[in-house]
TORSE-392254 format. One record per residue (C-alpha): chain; z, y, x; residue number from 1. Coordinates in nm, 2 decimals. Layout:
<atoms>
banu/z/y/x/mimar
A/Z/Y/X/NUM
...
</atoms>
This chain:
<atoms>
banu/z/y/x/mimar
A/-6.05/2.76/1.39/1
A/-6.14/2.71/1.01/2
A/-6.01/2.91/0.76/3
A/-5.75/2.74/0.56/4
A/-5.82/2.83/0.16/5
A/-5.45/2.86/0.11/6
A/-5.53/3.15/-0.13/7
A/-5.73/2.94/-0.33/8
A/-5.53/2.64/-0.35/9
A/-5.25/2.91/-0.48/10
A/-5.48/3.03/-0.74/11
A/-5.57/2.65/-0.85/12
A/-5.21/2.57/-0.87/13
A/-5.12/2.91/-1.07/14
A/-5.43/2.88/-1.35/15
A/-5.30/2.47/-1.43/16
A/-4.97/2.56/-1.43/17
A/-5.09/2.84/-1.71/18
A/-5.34/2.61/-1.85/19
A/-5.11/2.33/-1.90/20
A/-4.71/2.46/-1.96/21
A/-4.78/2.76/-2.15/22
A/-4.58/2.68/-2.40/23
A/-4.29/2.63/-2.14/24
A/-4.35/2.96/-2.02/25
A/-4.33/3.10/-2.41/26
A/-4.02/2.89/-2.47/27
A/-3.82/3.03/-2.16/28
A/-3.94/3.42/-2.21/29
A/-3.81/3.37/-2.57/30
A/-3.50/3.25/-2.45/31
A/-3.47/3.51/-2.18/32
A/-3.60/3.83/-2.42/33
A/-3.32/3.71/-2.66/34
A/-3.05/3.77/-2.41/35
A/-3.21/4.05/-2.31/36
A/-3.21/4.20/-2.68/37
A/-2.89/4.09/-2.78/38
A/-2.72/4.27/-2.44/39
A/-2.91/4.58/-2.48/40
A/-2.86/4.58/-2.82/41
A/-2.50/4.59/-2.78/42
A/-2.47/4.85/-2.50/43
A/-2.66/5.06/-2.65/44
A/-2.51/5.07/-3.01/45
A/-2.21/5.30/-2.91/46
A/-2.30/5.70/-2.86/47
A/-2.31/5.72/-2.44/48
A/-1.99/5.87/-2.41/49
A/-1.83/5.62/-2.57/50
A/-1.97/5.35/-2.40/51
A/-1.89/5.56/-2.08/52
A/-1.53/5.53/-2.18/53
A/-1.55/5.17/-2.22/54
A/-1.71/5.09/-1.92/55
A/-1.43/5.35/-1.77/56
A/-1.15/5.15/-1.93/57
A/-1.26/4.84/-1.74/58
A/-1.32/5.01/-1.40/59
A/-0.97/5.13/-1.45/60
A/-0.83/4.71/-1.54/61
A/-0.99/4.65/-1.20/62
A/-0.96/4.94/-0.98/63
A/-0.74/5.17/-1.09/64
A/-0.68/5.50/-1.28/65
A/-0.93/5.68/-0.98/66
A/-1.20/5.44/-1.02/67
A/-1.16/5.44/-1.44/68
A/-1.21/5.83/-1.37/69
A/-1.51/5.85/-1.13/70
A/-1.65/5.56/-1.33/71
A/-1.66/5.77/-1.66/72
A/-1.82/6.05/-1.51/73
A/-2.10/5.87/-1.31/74
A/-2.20/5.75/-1.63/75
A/-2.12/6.10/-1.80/76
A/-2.35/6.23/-1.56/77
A/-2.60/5.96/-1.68/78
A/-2.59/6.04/-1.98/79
A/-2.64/6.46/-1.91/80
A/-2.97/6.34/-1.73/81
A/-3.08/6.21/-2.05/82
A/-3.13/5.86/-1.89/83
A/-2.91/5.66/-2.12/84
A/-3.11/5.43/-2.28/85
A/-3.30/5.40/-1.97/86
A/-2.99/5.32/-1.77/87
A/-2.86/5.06/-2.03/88
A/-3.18/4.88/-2.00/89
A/-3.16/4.86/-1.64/90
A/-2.83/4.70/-1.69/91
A/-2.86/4.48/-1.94/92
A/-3.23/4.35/-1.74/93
A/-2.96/4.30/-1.44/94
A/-2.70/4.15/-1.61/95
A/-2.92/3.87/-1.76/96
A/-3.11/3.80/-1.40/97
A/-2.77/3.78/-1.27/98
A/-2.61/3.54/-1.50/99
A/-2.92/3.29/-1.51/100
A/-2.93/3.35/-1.12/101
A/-2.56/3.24/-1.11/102
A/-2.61/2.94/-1.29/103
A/-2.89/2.78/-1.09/104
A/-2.76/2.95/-0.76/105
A/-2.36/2.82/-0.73/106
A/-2.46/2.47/-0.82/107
A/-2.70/2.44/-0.56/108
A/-2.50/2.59/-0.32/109
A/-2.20/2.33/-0.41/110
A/-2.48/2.08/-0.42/111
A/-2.62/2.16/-0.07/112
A/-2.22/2.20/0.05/113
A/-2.16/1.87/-0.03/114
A/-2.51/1.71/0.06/115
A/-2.66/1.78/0.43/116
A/-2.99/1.67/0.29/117
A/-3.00/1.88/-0.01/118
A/-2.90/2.21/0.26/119
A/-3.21/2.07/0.51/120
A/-3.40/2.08/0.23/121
A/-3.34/2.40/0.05/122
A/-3.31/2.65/0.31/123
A/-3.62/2.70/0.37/124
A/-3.71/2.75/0.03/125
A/-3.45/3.00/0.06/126
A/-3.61/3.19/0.40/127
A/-3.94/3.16/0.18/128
A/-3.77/3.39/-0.12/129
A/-3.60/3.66/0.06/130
A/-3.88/3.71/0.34/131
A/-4.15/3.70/0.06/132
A/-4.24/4.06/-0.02/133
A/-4.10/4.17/-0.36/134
A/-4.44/4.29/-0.51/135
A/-4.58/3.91/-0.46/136
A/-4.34/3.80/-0.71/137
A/-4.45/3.99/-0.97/138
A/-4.83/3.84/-0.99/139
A/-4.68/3.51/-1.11/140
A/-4.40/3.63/-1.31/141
A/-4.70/3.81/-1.49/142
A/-4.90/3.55/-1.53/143
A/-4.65/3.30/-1.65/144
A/-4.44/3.54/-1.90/145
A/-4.68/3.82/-1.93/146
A/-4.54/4.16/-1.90/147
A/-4.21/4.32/-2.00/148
A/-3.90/4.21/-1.97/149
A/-3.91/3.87/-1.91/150
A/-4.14/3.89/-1.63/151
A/-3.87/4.14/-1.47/152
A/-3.59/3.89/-1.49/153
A/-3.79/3.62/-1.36/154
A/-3.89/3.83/-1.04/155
A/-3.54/3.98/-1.04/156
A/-3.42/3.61/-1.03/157
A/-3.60/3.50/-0.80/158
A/-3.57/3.78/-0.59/159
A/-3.17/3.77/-0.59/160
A/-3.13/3.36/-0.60/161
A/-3.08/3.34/-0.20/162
A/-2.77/3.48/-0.19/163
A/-2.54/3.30/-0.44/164
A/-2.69/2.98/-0.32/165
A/-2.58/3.07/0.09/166
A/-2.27/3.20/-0.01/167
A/-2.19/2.94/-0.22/168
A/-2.25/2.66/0.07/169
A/-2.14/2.90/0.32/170
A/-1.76/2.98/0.10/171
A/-1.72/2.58/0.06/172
A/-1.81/2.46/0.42/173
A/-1.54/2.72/0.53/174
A/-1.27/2.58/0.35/175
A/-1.02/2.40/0.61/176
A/-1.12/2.04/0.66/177
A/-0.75/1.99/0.69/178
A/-0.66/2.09/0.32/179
A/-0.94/1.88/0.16/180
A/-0.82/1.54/0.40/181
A/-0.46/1.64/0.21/182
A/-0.63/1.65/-0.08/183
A/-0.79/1.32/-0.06/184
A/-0.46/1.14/0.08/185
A/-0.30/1.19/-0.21/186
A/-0.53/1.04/-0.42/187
A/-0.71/1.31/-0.53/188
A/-1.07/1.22/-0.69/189
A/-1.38/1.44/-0.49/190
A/-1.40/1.64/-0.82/191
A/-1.08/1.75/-0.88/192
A/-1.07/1.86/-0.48/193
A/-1.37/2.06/-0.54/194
A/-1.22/2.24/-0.87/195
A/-0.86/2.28/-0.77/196
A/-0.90/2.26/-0.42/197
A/-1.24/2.41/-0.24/198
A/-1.33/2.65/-0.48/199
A/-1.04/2.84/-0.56/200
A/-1.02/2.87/-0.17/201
A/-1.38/2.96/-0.17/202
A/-1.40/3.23/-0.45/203
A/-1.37/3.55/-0.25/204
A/-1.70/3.42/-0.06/205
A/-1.88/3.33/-0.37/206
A/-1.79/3.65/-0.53/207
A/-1.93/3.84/-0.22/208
A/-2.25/3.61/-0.33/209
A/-2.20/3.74/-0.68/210
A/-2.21/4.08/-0.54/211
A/-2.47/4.04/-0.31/212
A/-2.70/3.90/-0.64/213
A/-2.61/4.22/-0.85/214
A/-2.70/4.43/-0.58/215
A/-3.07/4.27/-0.52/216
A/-3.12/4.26/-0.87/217
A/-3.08/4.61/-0.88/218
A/-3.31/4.65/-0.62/219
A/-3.59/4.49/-0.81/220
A/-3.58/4.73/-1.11/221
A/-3.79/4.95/-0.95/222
A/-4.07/4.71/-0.88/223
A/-4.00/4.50/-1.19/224
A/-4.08/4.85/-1.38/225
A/-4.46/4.81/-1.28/226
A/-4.47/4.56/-1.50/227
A/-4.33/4.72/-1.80/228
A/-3.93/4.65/-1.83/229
A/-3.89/5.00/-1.85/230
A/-3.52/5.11/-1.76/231
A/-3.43/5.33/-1.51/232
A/-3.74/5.07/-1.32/233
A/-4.02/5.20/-1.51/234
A/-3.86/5.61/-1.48/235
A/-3.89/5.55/-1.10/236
A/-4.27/5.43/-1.16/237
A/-4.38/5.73/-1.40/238
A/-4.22/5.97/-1.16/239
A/-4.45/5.86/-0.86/240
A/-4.70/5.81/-1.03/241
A/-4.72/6.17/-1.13/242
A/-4.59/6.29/-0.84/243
A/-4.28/6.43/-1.04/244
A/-4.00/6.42/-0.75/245
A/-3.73/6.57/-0.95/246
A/-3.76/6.31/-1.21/247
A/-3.77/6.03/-0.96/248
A/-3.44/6.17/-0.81/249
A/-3.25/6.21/-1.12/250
A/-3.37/5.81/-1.17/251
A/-3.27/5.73/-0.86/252
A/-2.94/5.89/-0.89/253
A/-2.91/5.68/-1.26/254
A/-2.94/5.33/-1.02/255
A/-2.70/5.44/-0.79/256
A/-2.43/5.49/-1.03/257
A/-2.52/5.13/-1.19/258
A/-2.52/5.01/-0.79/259
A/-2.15/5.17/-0.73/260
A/-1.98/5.08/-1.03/261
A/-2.12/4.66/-1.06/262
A/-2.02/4.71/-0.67/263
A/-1.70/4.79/-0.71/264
A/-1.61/4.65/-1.03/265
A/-1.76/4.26/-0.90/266
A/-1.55/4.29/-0.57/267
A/-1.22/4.39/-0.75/268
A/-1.32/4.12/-1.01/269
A/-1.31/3.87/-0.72/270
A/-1.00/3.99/-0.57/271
A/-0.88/3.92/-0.97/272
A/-1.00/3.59/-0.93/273
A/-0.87/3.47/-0.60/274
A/-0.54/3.34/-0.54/275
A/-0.54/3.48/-0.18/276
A/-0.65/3.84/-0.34/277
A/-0.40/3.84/-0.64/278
A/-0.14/3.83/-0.36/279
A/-0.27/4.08/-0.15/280
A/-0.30/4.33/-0.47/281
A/0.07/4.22/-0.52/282
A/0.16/4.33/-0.21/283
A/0.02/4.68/-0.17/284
A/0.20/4.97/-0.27/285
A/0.13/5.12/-0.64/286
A/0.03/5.49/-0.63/287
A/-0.07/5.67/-0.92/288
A/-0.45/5.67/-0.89/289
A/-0.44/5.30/-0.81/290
A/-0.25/5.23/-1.10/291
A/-0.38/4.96/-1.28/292
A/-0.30/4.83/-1.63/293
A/-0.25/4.47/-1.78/294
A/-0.49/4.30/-1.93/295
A/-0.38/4.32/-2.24/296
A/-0.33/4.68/-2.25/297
A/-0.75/4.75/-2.11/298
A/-0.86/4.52/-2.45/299
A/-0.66/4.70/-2.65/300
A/-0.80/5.02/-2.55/301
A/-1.15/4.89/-2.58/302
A/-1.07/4.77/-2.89/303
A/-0.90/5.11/-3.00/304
A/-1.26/5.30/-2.85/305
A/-1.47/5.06/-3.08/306
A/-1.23/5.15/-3.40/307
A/-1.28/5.50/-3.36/308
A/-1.62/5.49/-3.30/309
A/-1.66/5.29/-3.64/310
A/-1.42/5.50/-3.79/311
A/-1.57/5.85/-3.69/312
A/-1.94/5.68/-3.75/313
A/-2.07/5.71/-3.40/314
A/-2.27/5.43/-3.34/315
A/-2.64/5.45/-3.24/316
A/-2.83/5.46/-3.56/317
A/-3.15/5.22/-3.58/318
A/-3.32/5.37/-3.85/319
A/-3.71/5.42/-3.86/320
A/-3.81/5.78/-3.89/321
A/-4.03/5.84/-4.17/322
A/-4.42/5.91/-4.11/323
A/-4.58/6.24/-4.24/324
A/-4.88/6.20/-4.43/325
A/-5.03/5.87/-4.62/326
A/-4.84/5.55/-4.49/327
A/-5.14/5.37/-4.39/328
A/-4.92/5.16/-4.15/329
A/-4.69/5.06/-4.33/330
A/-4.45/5.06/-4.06/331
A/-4.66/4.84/-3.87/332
A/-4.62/4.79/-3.48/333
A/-4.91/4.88/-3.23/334
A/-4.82/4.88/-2.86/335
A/-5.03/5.13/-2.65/336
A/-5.05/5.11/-2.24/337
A/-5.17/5.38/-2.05/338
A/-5.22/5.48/-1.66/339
A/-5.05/5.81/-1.51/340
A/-5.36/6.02/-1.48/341
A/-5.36/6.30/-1.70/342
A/-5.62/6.28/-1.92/343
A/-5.46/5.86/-1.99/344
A/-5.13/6.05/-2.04/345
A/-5.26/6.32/-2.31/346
A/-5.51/6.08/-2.51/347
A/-5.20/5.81/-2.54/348
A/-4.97/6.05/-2.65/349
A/-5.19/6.26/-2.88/350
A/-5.29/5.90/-3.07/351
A/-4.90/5.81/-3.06/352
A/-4.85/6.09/-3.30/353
A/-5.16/6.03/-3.51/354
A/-5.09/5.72/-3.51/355
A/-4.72/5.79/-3.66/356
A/-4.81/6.05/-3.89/357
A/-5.02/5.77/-4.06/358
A/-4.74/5.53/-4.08/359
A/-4.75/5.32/-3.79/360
A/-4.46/5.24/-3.54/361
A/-4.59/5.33/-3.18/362
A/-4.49/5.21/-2.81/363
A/-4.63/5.35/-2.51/364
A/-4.57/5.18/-2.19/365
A/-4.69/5.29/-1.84/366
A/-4.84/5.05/-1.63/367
A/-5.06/5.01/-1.29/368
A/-5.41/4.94/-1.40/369
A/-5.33/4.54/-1.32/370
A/-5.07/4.46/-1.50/371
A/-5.25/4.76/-1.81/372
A/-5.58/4.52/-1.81/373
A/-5.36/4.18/-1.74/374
A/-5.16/4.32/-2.04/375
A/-5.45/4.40/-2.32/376
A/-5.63/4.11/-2.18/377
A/-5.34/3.84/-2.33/378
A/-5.32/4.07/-2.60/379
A/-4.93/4.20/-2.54/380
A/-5.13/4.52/-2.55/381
A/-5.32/4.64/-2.82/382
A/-5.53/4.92/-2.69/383
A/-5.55/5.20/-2.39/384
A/-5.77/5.52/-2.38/385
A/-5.81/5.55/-2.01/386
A/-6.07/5.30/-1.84/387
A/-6.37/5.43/-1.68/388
A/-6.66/5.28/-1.69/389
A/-6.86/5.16/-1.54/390
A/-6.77/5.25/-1.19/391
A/-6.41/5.31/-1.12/392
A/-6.26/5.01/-1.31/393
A/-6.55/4.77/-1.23/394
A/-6.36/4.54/-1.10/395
A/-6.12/4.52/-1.39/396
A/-6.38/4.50/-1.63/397
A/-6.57/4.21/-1.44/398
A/-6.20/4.00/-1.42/399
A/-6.11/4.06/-1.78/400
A/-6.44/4.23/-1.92/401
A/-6.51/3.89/-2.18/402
A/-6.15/3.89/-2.32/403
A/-6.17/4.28/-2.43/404
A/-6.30/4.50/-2.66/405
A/-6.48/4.80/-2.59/406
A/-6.48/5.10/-2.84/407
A/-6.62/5.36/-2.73/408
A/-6.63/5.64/-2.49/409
A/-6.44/5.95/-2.63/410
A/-6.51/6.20/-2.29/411
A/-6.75/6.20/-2.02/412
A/-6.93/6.25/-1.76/413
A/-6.65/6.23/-1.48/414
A/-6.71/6.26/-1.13/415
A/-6.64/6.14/-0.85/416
A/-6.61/6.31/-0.52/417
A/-6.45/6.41/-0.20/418
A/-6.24/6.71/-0.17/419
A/-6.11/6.95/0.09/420
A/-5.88/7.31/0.05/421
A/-6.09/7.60/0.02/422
A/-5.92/7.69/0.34/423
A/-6.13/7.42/0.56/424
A/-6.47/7.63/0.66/425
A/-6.83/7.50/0.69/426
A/-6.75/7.20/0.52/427
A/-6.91/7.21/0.16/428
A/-7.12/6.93/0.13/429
A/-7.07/6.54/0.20/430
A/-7.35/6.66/0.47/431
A/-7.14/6.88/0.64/432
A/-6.86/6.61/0.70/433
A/-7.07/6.44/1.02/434
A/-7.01/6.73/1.22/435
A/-6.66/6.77/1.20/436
A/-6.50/6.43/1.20/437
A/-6.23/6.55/1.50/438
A/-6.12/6.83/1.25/439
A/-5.99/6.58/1.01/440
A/-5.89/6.32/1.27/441
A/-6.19/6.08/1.18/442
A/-6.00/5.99/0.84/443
A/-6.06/5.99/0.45/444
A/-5.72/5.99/0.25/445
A/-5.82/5.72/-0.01/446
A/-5.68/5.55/-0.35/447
A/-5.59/5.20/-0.42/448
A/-5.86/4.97/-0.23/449
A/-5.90/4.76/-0.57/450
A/-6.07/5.09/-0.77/451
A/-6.40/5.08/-0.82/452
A/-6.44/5.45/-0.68/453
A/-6.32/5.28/-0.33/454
A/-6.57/5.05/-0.31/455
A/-6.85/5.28/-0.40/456
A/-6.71/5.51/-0.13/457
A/-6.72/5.22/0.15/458
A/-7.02/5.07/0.07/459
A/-7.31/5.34/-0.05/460
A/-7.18/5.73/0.01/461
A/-7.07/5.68/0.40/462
A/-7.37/5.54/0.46/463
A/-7.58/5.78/0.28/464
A/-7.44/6.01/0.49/465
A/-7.42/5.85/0.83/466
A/-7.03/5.86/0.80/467
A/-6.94/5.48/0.86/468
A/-6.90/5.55/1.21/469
A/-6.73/5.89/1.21/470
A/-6.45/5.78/0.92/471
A/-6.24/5.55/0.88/472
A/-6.05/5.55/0.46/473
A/-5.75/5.52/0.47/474
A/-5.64/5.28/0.15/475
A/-5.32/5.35/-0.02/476
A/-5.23/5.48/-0.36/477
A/-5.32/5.77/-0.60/478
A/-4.95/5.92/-0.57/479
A/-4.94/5.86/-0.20/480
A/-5.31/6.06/-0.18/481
A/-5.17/6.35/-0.39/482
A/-4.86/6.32/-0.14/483
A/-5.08/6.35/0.15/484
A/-5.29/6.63/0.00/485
A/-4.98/6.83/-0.10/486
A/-4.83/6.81/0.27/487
A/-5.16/6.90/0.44/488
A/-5.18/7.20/0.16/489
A/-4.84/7.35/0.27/490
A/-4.92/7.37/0.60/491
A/-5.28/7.48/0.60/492
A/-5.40/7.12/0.78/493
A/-5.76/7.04/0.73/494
A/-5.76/6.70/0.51/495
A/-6.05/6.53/0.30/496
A/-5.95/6.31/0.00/497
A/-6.08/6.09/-0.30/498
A/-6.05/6.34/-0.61/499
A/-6.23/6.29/-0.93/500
A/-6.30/6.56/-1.26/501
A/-6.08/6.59/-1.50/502
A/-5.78/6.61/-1.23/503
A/-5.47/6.85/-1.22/504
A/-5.50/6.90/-0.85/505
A/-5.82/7.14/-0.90/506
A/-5.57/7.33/-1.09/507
A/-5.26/7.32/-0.86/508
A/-5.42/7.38/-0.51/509
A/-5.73/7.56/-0.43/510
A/-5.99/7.30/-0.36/511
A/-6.38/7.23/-0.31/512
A/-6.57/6.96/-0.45/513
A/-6.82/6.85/-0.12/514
A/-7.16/6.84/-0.26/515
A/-7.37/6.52/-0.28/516
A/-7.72/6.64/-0.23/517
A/-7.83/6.26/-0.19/518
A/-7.65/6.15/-0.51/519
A/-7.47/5.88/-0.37/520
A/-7.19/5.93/-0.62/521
A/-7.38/5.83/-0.85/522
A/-7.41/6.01/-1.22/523
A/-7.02/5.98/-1.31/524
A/-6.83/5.72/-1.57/525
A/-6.74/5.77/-1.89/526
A/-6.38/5.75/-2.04/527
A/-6.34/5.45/-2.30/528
A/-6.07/5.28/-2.51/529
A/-6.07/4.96/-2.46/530
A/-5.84/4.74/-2.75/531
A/-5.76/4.36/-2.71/532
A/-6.02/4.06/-2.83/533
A/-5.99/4.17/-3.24/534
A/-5.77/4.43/-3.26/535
A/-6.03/4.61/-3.49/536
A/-6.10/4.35/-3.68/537
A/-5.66/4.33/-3.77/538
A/-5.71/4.72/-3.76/539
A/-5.99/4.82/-3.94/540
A/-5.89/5.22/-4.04/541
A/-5.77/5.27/-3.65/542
A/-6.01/5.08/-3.49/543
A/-6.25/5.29/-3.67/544
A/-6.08/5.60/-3.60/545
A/-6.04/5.51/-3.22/546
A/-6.47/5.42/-3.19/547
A/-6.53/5.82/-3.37/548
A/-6.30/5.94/-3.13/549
A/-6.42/6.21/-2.90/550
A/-6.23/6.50/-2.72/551
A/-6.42/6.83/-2.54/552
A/-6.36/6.95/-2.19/553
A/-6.21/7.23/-2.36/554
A/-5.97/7.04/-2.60/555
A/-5.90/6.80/-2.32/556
A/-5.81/7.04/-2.07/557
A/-5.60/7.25/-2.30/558
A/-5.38/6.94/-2.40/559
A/-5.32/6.85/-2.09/560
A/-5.19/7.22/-2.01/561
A/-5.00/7.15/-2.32/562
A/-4.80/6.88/-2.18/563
A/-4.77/7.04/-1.81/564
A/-4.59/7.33/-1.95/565
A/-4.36/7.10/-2.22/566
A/-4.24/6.94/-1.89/567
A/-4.15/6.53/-1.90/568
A/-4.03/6.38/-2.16/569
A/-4.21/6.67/-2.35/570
A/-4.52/6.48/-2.39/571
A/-4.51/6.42/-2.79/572
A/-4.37/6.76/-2.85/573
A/-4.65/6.90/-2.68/574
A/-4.87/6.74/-2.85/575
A/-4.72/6.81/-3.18/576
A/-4.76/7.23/-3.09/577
A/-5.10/7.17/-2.94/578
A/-5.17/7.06/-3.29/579
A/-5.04/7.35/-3.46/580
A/-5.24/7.52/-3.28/581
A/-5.57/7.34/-3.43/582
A/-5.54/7.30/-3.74/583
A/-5.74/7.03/-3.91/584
A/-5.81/6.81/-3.62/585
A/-5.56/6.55/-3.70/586
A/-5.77/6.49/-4.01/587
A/-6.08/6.49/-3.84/588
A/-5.95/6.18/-3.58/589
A/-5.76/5.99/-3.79/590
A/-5.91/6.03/-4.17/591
A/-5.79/5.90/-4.44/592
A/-5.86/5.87/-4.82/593
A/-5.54/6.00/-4.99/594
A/-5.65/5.99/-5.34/595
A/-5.74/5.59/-5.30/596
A/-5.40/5.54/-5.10/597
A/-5.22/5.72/-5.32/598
A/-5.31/5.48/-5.65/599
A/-5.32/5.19/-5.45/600
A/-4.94/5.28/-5.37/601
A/-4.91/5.37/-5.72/602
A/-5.03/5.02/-5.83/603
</atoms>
């Protein structure tokens, strides 16, 4: 049977849509990033405690004194993770896909309630969204909005839709045929029996749509974060990217805390909403932990919380820290991406403080490579100091190679090569690997199938070696490699996997690089920055800086043992003290003139 280009028709219809209603696209991200800010900008003003406390105040108006307590100290606990910003992110991302969710979501649903040919025709549109793997959404999210935030609460949208439209039909269709006949008899028109009579009856169904949207939103963070919404999302995303499992629990624990308390607080909002509920609540028996106040009483001690915290001056201060040394930026904004390898990791960080000690305003963002080239290649990115060339990220340079600068390489030669544990005897050499195929189970733990390194693995080194046969490579992910290599490690298994130098596995586990007599590897990449289409030209002093930029093994190696012992979150302070520690080389990277920028200030 032919092949149906499906793919390709996909692709067609994607690139016009880009081609031709960009400025649509630009028009709804504004609209959706403004929400965004103005939310976040207003749960995130207060200190965290306070905002803990209100949040408490209205878990307490819904669900009593016990859940006002626990409520306060999920998000006390939060806050002790230092995850606060992070967490309010998450929320405020949620809290706008749920509300523009909502109000495409319950229309159609009342729509396809009261329409059997609108329901015909839009469940399967419906079956389409919630079978349709998560990640997919994201590849047109990005390409329509680009990356950040409003690319998250489009996929987050989408993602969460099916719900509040079933539930919506599903709350209405239940409402007893008998009541809406009654309805009409007396003259009632079909509106007025849908707002007085069908929904109010319907509301504890639609709120359990409500709930259900909340609670897939959440679940989208995480795989929204690979595209740069940061929040608790992106936390989850650094964490297995660098294999840092504490760090992904204590983010993990930070969404289950936002899961529990919109849980809750939507189904006793509902309950609040609901005639039937209200009367249920009435008739339940008051205890002191389910003691709940009046409405009036839970504003007025929101209210009283803002006062003091305006009073006692406790709101989040948004002031800009001041750069030390010459202001060449001028408080200028440059957005920096960067891959969770280490040497991407160190060379971001180490130019985010050289970059603020000469004035500029610095953002650092991790990404997948995909959504990093996508990224600097519409030019939401303005530079990243971790692509090699011209092996590893061929691909990525072939796709978006014409809409990017290159500057430079500042380290090289990698390598690339297959590894084992010092532990696995008579294998040392890519050679040796023929001969003891059963020892490893026939299989090569491999990296994401789109890396250049892959490719040259499939296609030129098995074969050079007469391995095609004997091995199968196993594709997957950088994190899940390192997580295959650490299990094998514990317990002494033999296992073969896709390393390359510089990597912080050689100095965590004992480890031998298999030799490559033939040369099949090839002679290595080289490390470059690569910048947006004229982001020297807008940047002449850093775009200067960032093509003289070069680091030694030594220097390289010794920052990155810099930031390993800091810890996360540590990255810039570590940086800072590896500094310290040479004195001069800021000056060297980043020069500047400080006479002529002094009496040009002066003037």
């Amino acid at each position: 049977m032919p092949r149906i280009p499906l793919g390709d028709w996909v692709d067609s219809g994607v690139n016009w849509l880009v081609d031709h209603l960009s400025w649509l696209f630009d028009a709804i991200r504004a609209v959706m990033e403004g929400m965004y800010d103005g939310i976040d900008a207003v749960l995130a003003a207060p200190e965290p405690l306070l905002m803990a406390g209100i949040l408490g105040v209205i878990a307490w108006w819904l669900r009593g004194l016990l859940g006002g307590v626990l409520a306060f100290a999920g998000f006390a606990l939060v806050d002790s993770l230092d995850l606060w910003d992070r967490a309010m992110s998450t929320l405020a991302l949620v809290l706008v896909a749920t509300v523009i969710a909502l109000v495409i979501s319950i229309p159609l649903g009342i729509w396809a309630a009261r329409s059997k040919t609108v329901s015909a025709a839009v469940r399967p549109v419906l079956d389409l969204l919630q079978t349709m793997p998560s990640m997919v959404l994201l590849i047109p999210a990005m390409l329509f909005f680009g990356l950040g935030t409003a690319a998250g609460v489009v996929a987050t949208l989408i993602f969460a839709l099916a719900p509040g439209v079933r539930m919506t039909e599903l709350g209405i269709r239940q409402v007893d045929a008998e009541l809406v006949e009654a309805a009409e008899a007396f003259g009632t028109t079909p509106r007025d029996t849908l707002w007085r009579v069908q929904l109010p009856l319907a509301l504890p169904t639609i709120m359990a749509g409500v709930n259900q949207v909340i609670m897939l939103g959440l679940s989208m963070v995480v795989i929204a974060g690979m595209v740069g919404t940061g929040g608790l999302g992106g936390a989850v995303n650094e964490a297995i990217g660098q294999l840092d499992i504490g760090y992904g629990f204590e983010a993990g624990v930070g969404i289950v805390v936002l899961a529990i308390y919109l849980d809750r607080v939507t189904g006793a909002l509902g309950t609040q909403l609901s005639p039937l509920g209200r009367r249920a609540a009435a008739k339940t028996r008051t205890t002191t932990w389910s003691y709940r106040p009046r409405p009036v009483v839970a504003v007025a001690g929101v209210v009283a919380l803002a006062l003091v915290a305006g009073g006692l001056g406790i709101f989040g201060s948004s002031g800009t820290s001041e750069a030390s040394g010459t202001d060449v930026g001028r408080g200028k904004e440059i957005n920096i991406g960067y891959i969770p390898w280490d040497e991407g990791i160190a060379s971001t960080f180490l130019w985010k403080e050289l970059l603020e000690r000469r004035g500029f305003k610095v953002k650092t963002t991790q990404y997948a490579a995909g959504p990093l080239y996508t990224g600097l290649a519409t030019g939401q990115l303005d530079f990243e100091t971790d692509s090699w060339l011209p092996t590893t990220h061929a691909e990525y340079w072939k796709k978006y190679g014409d809409k990017l600068d290159d500057l430079g390489k500042w380290y090289g030669p990698t390598s690339l090569e297959l590894s084992v544990p010092s532990y696995v005897k008579d294998v040392n050499s890519l050679a040796d690997l023929k001969d003891h195929a059963s020892e490893f189970d026939g299989k090569i733990v491999g990296i994401e199938p789109s890396a250049g390194m892959m490719g040259l693995l499939k296609d030129k080194v098995l074969k050079s070696y007469g391995l095609q046969d004997k091995y199968q490579v196993v594709d997957g992910s950088t994190p899940a490699m390192l997580a295959e290599l650490k299990r094998a490690y514990a317990k002494k298994q033999p296992v073969v996997v896709t390393l390359w130098s510089p990597h912080w596995a050689y100095s965590d586990y004992d480890l031998k690089k298999l030799k490559d007599p033939a040369g099949a590897w090839g002679k290595g990449d080289g490390v470059h920055t690569l910048a947006r289409k004229g982001f020297a030209d807008d940047n002449p002093e850093v775009g200067a800086w960032l093509k003289d930029f070069s680091m030694t093994e030594k220097q390289l190696t010794g920052l990155e043992a810099q930031i390993q012992k800091a810890g996360k979150g540590k990255e810039q302070d570590a940086v800072r003290t590896w500094l310290k520690q040479h004195p001069g080389q800021a000056d060297k990277w980043a020069p500047i003139d400080r006479k002529g920028h002094e009496s040009q200030a002066a003037g």
